[in-house]
KERO-235342 format. One line per 3 residues: number of its first residue (from 1); their letters; for each residue y, z, x of N, C-alpha, C, O. Coordinates in Angstrom, 1 decimal, decimal comma. Example, Ala and Ser with C-alpha at 12.3 -4.5 7.8 and 13.67 -1.06 7.14 Angstrom:
<sites>
1) as) -5,7 7,8 13,2 -4,5 7,8 12,3 -3,3 7,8 13,2 -3,3 8,5 14,2 ~ -2,2 7,1 12,8 -1,1 7,1 13,7 0,0 7,9 12,9 1,1 8,0 13,4
</sites>
This chain:
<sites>
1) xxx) 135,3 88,3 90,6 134,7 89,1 89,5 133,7 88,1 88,8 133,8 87,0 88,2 ~ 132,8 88,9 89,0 131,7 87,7 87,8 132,0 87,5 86,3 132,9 87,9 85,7 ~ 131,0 86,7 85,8 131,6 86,3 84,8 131,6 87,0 83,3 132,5 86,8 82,6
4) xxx) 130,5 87,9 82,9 130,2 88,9 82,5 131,1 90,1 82,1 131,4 90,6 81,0 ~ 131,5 90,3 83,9 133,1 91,2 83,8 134,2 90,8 83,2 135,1 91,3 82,5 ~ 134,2 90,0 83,6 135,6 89,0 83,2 135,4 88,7 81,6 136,4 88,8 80,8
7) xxx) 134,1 88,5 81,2 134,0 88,5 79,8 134,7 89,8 78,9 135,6 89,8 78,1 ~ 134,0 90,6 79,3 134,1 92,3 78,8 135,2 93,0 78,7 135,6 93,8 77,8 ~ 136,1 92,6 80,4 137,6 92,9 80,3 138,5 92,0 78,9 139,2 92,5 78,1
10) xxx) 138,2 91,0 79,0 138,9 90,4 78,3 138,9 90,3 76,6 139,7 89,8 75,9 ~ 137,6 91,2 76,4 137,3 91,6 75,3 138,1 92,5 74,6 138,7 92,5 73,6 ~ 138,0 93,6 76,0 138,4 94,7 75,6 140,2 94,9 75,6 140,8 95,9 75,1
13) xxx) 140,9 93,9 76,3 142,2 93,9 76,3 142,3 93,4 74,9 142,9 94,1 74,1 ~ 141,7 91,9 74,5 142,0 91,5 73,1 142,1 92,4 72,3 143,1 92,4 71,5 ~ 141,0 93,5 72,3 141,0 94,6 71,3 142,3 95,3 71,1 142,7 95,5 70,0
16) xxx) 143,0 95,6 72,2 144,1 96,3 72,3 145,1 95,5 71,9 145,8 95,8 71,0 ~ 145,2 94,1 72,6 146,4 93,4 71,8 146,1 93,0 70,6 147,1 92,7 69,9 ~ 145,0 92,9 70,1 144,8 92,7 68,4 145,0 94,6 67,6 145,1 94,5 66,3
19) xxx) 145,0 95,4 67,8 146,1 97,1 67,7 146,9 96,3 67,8 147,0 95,6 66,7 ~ 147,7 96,1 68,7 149,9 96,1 69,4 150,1 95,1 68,1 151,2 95,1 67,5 ~ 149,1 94,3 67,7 150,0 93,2 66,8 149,7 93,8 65,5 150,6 93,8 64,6
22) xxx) 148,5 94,5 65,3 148,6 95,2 63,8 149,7 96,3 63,6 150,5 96,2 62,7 ~ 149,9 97,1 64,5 151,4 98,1 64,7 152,6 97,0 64,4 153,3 97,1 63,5 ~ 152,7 96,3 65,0 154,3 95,0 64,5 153,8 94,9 63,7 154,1 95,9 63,1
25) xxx) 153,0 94,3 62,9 153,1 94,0 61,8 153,2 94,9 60,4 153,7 94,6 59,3 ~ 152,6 96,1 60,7 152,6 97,0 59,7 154,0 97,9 59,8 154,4 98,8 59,1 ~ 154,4 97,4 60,9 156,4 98,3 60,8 155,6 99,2 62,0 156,6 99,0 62,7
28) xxx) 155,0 99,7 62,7 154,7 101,2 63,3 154,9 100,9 65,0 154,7 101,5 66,1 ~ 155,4 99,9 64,6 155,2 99,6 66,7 156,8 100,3 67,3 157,1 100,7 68,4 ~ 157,5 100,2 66,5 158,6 101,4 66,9 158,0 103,0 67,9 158,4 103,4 68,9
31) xxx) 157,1 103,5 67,1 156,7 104,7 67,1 155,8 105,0 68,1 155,5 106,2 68,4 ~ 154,9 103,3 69,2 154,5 103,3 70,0 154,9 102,8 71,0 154,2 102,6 72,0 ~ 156,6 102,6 70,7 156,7 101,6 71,9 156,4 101,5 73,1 155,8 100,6 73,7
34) xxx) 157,0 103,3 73,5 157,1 103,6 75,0 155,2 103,4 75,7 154,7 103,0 76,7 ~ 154,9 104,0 74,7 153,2 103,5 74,9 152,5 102,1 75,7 151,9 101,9 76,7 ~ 153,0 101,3 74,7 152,5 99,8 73,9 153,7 99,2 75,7 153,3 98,1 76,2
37) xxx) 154,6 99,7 76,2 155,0 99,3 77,0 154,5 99,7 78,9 154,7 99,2 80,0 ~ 153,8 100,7 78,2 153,2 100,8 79,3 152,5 100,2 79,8 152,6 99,8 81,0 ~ 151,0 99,9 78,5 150,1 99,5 77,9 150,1 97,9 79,0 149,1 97,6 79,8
40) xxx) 151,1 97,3 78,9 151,9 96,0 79,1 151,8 96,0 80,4 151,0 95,4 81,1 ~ 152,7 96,9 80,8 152,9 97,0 82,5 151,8 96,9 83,5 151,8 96,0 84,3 ~ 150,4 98,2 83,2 149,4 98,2 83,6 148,6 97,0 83,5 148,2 96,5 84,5
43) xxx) 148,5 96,6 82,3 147,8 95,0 82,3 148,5 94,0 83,1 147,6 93,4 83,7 ~ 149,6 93,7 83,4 150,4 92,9 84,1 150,1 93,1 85,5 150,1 92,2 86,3 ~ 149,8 94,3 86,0 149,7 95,4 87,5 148,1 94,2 87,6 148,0 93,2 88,3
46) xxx) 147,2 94,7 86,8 145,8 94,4 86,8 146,0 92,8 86,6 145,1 92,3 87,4 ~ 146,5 92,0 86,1 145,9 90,9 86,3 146,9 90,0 87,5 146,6 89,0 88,0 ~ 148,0 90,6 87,7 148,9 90,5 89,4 147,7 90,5 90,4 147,5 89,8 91,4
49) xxx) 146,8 91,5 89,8 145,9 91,7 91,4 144,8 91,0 91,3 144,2 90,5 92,3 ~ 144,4 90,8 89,5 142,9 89,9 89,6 143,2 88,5 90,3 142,4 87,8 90,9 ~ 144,5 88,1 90,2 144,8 87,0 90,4 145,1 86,2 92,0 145,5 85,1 92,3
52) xxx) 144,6 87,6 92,9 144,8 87,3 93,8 143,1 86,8 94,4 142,9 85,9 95,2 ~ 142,1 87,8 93,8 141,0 86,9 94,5 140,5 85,9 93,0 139,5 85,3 93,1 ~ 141,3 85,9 91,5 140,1 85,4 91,0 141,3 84,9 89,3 141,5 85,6 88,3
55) xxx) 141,7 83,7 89,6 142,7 83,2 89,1 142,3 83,0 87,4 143,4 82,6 86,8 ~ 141,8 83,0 86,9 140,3 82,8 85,4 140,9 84,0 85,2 142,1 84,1 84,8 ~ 140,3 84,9 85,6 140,3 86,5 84,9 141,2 86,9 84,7 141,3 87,6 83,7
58) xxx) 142,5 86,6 85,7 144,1 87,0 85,7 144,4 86,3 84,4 145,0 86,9 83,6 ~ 143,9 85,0 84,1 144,9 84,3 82,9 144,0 84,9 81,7 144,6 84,9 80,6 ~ 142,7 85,3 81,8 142,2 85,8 80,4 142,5 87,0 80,0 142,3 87,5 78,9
61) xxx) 143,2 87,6 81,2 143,8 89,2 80,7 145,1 88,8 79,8 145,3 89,1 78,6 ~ 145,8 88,2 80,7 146,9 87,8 80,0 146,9 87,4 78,9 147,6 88,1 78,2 ~ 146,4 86,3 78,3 146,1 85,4 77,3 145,9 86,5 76,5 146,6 86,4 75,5
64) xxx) 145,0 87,9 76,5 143,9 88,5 75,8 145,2 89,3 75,2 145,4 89,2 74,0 ~ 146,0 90,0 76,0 147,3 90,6 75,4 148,5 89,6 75,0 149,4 89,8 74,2 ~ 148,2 88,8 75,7 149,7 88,5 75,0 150,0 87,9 73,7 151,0 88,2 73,0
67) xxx) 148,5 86,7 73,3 147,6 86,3 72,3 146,4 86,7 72,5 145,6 86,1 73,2 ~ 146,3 87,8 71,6 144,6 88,3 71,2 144,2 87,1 69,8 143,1 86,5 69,8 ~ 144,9 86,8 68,9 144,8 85,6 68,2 143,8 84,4 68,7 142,7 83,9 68,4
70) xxx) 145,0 84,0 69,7 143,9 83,0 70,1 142,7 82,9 71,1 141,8 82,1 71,3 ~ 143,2 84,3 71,5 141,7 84,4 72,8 140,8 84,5 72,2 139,7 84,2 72,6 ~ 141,0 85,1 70,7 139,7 85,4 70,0 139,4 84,3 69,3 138,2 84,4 68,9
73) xxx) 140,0 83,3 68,8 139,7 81,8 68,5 138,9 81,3 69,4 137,8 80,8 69,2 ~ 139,7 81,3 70,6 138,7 80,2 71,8 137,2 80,5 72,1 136,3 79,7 72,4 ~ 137,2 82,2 71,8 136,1 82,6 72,6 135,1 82,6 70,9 133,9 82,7 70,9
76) xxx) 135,7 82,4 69,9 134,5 82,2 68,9 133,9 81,0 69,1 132,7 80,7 69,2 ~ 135,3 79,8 69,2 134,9 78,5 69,2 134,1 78,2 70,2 133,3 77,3 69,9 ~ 133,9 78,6 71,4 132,9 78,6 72,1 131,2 79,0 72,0 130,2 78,5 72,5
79) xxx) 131,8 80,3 70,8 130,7 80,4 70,8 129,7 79,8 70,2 128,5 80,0 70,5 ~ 130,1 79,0 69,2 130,0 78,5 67,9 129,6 77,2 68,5 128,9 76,7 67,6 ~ 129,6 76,2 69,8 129,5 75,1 70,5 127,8 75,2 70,8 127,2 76,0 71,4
82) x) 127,3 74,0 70,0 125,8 73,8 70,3 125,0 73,4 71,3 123,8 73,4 71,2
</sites>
């Protein structure tokens, strides 16, 4: 996957795992669990497979849900690099 994609996916998972952590934190993640567990599964499915041609993209999925926190640190701090 180029790099671009890999960018974008991993944007857009952050997005979702920065949701899952505002729900825990505001009490509501009860009410999504069965969702939020799915949510999990499929991403886990998807980066099982990125990981077989393209080992970067598998760990920025991961990273993106598991810590949207810090993916989104790294990827400012990067940006932010002169």
């Amino acid at each position: 996957m180029d790099d671009t994609t890999t960018k974008a996916l991993a944007e857009f998972v952050e997005k979702a795992g920065l949701l899952r952590r505002e729900l825990e934190h505001a009490g509501d993640a009860a009410k999504y669990e069965a969702r939020l567990s799915r949510m999990a599964q499929k991403l886990e499915r998807l980066a099982t497979h990125l990981a077989t041609t393209d080992q970067a993209a598998a760990d920025a999925v991961r990273t993106a849900w598991e810590r949207p926190a810090r993916s989104l640190a790294f990827r400012n701090a990067t940006h932010r690099k002169p």
